[in-house]
C-alpha positions as CSV (number, residue, x, y, z in Angstrom):
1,X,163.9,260.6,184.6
2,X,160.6,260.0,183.4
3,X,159.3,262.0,180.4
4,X,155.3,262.4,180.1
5,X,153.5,264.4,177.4
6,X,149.4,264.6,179.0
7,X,147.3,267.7,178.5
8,X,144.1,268.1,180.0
9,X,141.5,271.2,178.7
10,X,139.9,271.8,182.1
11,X,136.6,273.7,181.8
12,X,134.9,275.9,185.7
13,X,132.7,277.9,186.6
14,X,132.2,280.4,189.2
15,X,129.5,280.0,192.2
16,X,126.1,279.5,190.7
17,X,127.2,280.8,187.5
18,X,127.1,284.7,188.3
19,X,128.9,286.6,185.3
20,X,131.7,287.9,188.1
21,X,134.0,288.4,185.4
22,X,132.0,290.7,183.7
23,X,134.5,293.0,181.8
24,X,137.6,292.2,179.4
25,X,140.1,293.7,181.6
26,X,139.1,291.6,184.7
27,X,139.0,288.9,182.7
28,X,142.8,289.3,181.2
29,X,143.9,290.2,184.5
30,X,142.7,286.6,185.9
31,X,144.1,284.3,183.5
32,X,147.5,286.4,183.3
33,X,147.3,285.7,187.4
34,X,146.5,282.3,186.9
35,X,149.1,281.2,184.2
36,X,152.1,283.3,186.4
37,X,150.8,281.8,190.0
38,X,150.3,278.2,188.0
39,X,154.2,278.8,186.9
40,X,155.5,279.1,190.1
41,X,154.1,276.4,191.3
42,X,155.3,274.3,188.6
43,X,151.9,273.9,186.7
44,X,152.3,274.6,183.2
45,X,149.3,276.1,181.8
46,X,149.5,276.0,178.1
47,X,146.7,278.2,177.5
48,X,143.8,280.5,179.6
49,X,140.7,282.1,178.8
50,X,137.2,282.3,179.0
51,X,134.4,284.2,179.8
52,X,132.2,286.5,182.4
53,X,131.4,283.0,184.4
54,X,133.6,280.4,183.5
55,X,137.3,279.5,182.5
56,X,138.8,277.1,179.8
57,X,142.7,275.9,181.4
58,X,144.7,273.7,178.9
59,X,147.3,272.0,180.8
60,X,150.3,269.7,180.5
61,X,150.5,267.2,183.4
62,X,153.3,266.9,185.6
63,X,155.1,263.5,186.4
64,X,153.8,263.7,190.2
65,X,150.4,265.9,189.7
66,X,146.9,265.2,189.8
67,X,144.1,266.5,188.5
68,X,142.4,267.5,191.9
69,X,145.1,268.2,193.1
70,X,146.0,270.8,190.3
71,X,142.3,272.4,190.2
72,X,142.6,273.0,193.6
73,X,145.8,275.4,193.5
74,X,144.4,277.4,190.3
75,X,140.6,277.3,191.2
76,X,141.8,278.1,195.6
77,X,144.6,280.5,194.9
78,X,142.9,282.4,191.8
79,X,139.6,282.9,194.0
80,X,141.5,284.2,197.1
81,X,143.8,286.6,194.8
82,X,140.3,288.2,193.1
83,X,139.3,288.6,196.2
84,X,142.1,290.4,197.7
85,X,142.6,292.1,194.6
86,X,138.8,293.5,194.9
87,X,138.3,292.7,191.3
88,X,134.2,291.8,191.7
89,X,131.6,293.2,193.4
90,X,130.9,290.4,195.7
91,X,133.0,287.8,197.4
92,X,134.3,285.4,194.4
93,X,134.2,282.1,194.3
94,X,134.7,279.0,191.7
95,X,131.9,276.5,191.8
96,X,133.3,273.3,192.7
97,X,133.0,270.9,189.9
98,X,134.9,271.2,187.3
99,X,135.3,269.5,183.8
100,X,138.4,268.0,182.2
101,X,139.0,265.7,178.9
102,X,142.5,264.6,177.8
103,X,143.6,266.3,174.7
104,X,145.8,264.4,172.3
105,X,148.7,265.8,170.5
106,X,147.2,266.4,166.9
107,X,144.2,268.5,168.7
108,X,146.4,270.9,170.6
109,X,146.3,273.9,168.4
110,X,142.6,273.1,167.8
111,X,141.7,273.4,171.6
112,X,144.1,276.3,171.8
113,X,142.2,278.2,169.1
114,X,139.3,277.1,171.1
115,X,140.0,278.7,174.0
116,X,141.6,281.8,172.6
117,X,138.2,282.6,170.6
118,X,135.9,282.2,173.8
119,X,134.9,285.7,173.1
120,X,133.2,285.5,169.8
121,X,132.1,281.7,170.9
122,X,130.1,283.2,173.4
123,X,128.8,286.1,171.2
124,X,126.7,283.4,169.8
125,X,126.3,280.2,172.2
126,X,125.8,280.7,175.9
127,X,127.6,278.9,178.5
128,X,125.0,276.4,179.0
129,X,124.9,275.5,175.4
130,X,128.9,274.6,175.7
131,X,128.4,272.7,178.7
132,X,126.2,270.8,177.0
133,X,127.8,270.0,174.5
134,X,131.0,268.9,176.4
135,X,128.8,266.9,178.4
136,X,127.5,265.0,175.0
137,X,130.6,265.1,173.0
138,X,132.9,263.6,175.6
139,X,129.9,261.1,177.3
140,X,129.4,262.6,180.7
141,X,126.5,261.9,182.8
142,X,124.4,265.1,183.7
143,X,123.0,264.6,187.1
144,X,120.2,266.4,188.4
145,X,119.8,268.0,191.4
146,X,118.2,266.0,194.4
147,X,115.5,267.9,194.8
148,X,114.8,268.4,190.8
149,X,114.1,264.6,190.6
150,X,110.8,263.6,190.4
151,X,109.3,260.2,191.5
């Protein structure tokens, strides 16, 4: 039996950004849905949160899971239960990329804290701020849109 210890702080947004998630309670009722749907399908979320347009996920790998594949049973399953549950406005929808950095051992609780305080984070530093600075800190390319590109 093979024993792996992998997490992975995954970072999404929802369709163009929109601030669907707009109050506290909607919020908490999402990422209690996520971690309980993520359990029973053997996911184990270590931690949820985030804010009015975007989530922050840290999870421990299974032995036979993959990334895509585990973004696409949170991100697919948690859209279609907002929706059913009537919990926006509008039709919901996660944007499709999504960003994830391996987390070793000695940073867990830091990342957790990080996550848990996504309120006061974002009293003072919008969401595009923090995606910047994911994309710096951890060396991602930022590419621009097709037509934003000039010559």
């Amino acid at each position: 039996m093979p024993f792996i210890k992998i997490y992975v702080h995954f970072v999404w947004c929802t369709k163009n950004r929109v601030e669907s998630l707009e109050t506290k309670a909607i919020r908490d009722k999402v990422w209690f849905h996520i971690k309980e749907n993520a359990k029973k399908k053997d996911i184990f979320v270590d931690f949820v949160n985030g804010y009015s347009q975007h989530c922050h996920c840290l999870v421990s790998l299974g032995v036979d899971q993959t990334i895509s594949k585990i973004m696409q049973l949170i991100k697919g399953e948690s859209s279609h239960w907002i929706n059913k549950e009537g919990l926006t406005k509008e039709k919901f929808e996660w944007q499709d990329e999504y960003w994830g950095v391996s987390v070793s051992e000695s940073m867990i609780e830091t990342v957790r804290n990080y996550i848990k305080n996504q309120e006061i984070h974002h009293g003072t530093h919008s969401f595009e701020d923090e995606i910047d600075e994911l994309i710096r800190r951890h060396g991602f390319q930022k590419f621009e849109d097709e037509e934003n590109k000039s010559g």
